[in-house]
C-alpha positions in Angstrom: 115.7 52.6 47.4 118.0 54.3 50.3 118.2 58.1 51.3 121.0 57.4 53.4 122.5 60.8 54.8 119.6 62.2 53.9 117.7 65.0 55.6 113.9 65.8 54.8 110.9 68.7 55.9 107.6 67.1 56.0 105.3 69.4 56.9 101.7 68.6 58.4 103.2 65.5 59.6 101.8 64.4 62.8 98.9 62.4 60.7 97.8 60.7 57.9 99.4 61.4 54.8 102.3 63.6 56.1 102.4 61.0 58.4 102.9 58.2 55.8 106.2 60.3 54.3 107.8 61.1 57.0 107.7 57.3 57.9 108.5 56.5 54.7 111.5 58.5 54.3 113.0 57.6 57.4 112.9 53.8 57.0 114.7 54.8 53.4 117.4 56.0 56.1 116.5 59.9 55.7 116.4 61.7 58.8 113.4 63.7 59.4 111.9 66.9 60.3 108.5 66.6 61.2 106.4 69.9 61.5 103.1 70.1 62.7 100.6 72.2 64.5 99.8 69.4 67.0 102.6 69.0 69.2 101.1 65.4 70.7 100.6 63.9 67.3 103.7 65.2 66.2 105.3 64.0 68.8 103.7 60.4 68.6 105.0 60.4 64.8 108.6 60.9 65.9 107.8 58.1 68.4 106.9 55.5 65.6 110.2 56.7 63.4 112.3 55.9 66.1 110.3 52.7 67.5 111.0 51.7 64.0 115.1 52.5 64.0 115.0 56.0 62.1 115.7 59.1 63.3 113.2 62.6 63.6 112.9 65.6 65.3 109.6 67.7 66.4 109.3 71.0 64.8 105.7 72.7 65.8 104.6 75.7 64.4 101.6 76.4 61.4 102.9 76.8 57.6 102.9 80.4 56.3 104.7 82.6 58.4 108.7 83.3 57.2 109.5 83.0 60.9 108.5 79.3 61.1 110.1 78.3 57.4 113.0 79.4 58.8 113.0 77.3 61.9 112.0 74.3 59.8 115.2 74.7 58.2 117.3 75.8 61.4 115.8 72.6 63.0 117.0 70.6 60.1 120.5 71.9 60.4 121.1 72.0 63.7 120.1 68.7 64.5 120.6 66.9 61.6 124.0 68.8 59.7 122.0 69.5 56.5 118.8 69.8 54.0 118.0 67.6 51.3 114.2 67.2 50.8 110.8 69.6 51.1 107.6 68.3 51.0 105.2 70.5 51.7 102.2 69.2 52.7 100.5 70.8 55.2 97.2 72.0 54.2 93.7 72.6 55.8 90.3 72.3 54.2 87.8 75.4 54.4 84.7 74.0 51.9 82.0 76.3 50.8 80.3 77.0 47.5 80.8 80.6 46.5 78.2 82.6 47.5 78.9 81.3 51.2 82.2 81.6 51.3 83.6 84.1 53.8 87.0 85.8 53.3 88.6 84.3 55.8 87.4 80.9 54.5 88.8 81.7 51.2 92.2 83.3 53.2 92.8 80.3 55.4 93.3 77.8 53.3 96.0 80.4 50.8 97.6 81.0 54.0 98.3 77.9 54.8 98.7 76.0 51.2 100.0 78.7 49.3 102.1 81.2 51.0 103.3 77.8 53.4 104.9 76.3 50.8 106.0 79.5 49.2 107.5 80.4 52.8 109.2 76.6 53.2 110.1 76.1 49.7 111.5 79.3 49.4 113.4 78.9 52.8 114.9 75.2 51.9 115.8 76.5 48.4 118.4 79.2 50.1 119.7 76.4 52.1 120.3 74.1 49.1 121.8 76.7 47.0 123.9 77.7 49.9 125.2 73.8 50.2 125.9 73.2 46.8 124.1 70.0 46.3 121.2 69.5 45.0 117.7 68.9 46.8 114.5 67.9 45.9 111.2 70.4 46.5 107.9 68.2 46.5 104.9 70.0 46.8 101.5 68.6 47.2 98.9 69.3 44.8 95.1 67.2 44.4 92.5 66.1 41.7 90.9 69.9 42.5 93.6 71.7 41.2 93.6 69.9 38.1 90.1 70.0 37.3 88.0 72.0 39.5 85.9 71.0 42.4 82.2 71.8 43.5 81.8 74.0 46.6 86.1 74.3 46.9 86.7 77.4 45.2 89.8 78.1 47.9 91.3 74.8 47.5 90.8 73.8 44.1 92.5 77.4 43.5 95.5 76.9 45.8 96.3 73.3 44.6 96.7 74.5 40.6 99.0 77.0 42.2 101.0 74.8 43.4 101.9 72.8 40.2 102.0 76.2 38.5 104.5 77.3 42.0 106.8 73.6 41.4 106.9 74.3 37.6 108.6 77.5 38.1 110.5 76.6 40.5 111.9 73.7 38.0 112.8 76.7 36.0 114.5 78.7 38.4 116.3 76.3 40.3 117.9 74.1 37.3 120.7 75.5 37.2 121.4 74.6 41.2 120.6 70.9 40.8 117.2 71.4 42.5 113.7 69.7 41.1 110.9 70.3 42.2 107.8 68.2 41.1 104.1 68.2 42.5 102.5 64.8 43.4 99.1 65.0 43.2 97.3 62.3 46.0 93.9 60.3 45.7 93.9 58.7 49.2 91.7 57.8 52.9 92.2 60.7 54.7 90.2 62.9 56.9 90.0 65.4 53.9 88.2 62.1 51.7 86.1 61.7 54.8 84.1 64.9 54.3 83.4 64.1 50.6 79.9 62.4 50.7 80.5 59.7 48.0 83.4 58.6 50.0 82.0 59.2 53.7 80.5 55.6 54.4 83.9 54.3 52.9 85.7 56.1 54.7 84.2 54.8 57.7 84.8 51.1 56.8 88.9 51.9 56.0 88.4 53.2 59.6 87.2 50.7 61.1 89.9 47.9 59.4 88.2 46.9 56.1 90.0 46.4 53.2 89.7 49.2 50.2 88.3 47.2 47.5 90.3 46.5 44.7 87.7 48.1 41.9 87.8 51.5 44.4 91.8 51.3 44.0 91.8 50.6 40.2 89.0 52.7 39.0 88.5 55.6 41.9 92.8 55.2 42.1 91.6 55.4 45.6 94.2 53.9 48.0 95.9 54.5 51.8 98.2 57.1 52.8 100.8 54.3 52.6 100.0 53.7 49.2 101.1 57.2 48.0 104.3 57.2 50.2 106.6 55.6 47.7 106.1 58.2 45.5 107.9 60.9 47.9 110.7 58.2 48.5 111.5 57.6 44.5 111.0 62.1 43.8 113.6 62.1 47.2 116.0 59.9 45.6 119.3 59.9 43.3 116.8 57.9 41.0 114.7 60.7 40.2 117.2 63.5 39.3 116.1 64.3 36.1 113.0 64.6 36.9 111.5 68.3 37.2 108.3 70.2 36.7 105.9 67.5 36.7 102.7 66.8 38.3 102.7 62.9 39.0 99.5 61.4 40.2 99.2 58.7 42.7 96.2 56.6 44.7 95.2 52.9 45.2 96.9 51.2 42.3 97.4 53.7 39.9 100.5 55.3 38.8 99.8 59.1 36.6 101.0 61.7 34.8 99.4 64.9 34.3 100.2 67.0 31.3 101.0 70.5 31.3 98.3 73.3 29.8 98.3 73.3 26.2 96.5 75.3 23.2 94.1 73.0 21.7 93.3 75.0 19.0 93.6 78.2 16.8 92.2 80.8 14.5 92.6 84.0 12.9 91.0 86.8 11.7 93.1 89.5 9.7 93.1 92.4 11.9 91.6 91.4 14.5 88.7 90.0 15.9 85.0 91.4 16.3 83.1 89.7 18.9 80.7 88.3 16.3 83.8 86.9 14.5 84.1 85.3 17.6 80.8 83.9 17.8 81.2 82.0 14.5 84.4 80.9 15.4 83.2 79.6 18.6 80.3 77.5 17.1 82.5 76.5 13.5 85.8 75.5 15.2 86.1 75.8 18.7 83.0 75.0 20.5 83.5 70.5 19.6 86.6 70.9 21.5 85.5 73.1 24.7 86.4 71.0 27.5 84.0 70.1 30.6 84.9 70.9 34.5 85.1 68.5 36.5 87.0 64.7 36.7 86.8 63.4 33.2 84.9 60.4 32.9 86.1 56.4 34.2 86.0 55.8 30.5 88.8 58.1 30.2 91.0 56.4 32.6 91.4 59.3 35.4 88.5 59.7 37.9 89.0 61.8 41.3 
């Protein structure tokens, strides 16, 4: 699957998973942008991309600011003629349960998920209206967002924005021949390596071991690599009808999420009185009331 005359932003690309799409989409033949905060590993990603016959430029500076959005797509024009492809992926972690969590735990990791891929997305969007062509906005989203996470409060909160933030854009953008779709990652990473049920695995994909297959099936816990042909298909011709979707990806397993629904309803002529409620509650509503949390392996979808 080519992106030949292509042009892509990957932001928080000088490791691991951004890492693995910016790779990825320039041996599909796009030409890359690579952002990150670290100029060296940045740098040494560039290096590998064109070691490897693509072609990549260094853009450093964090995700949030309008200033550095701006150069992201500057850098993408000027050296490359044009923008095609946004994924925005840089993201920090911040973990703390509630009652420790200082402000500017909570405020980093918005600034950085949040407002960066409002600030990028935004800032490619204007430069793909202005050409007329299309483009594809890929935002990164994770199992937290979908269903809660303990001690996370900042980043569960920031990845459900960011489906919510690629649905609307679907919306908005329709009309100009831009998707935008959220692909949600289960994957070895220095994020997975600060969960404790994945620490001591963590260490072992470290140090060379394979990821055993039950781990890749049941955990859909896989390699950065592994989730990298996901950005190339949502980058290509192939996918152009696809919008608004949160697509899940890790190990061996391929998902899709569905959008928030109403499970159930019930009236009360009126109006409701909070006893009303009550009986409701316990008659209709309370079989239904759904848990937080990763639904179970027996279900099929496990963080």
């Amino acid at each position: 699957m080519r992106l030949d005359g292509r042009v892509a932003i990957v932001t928080g690309a000088g490791r691991s998973l951004g890492r693995s799409y910016a790779i990825a989409l320039a041996d599909a033949g796009a030409a890359v942008v690579v952002n990150d905060v670290d100029a060296a590993s940045a740098a040494d990603a560039v290096a590998e991309i064109e070691a490897r016959g693509g072609r990549a430029v260094v853009s450093i500076g964090p995700v949030g600011p309008a200033d550095t959005a701006e150069q992201l797509v500057d850098d993408a024009v000027t050296t490359f003629g044009r923008l095609d492809v946004l994924v925005a992926n840089a993201g920090v972690l911040r973990d703390r349960v509630l009652w420790k969590m200082s402000d500017d735990d909570f405020d980093a990791v918005v600034a950085t998920h949040l407002r960066g891929t409002f600030t990028t997305g935004r800032a490619a969007a204007i430069r793909m209206r202005e050409q007329g062509e299309g483009g594809r906005l890929i935002v990164i989203g994770s199992p937290a967002g979908q269903f809660g996470s303990f001690g996370q409060t900042n980043y569960a909160a920031v990845k459900a924005g960011l489906v919510a933030m690629a649905r609307t854009w679907s919306l908005e953008l329709a009309r100009a021949d831009i998707t935008a779709n959220a692909v949600i990652p289960i994957a070895m990473s220095p994020m997975t390596g600060t969960i404790p049920a994945y620490a001591e695995l963590y260490e072992r994909y470290l140090a060379g071991e394979p990821i055993p297959t039950e781990i890749r099936r049941e955990k859909g816990l896989g390699s950065p690599e592994d989730v990298a042909p996901l950005i190339v298909w949502l980058a290509s011709d192939e996918s152009h009808s696809v919008t608004g979707q949160a697509i899940g990806i890790g190990g061996d397993r391929l998902s899709l999420y569905s959008h928030p629904e109403v499970l159930d309803v019930d009236y009360s002529d009126g109006g409701w009185s909070a006893s009303g409620i009550n009986a409701a509650w316990q008659a209709r509503f309370a079989a239904q009331a759904q848990t937080s949390g990763p639904p179970s392996r027996a279900a099929g979808v496990t963080q």
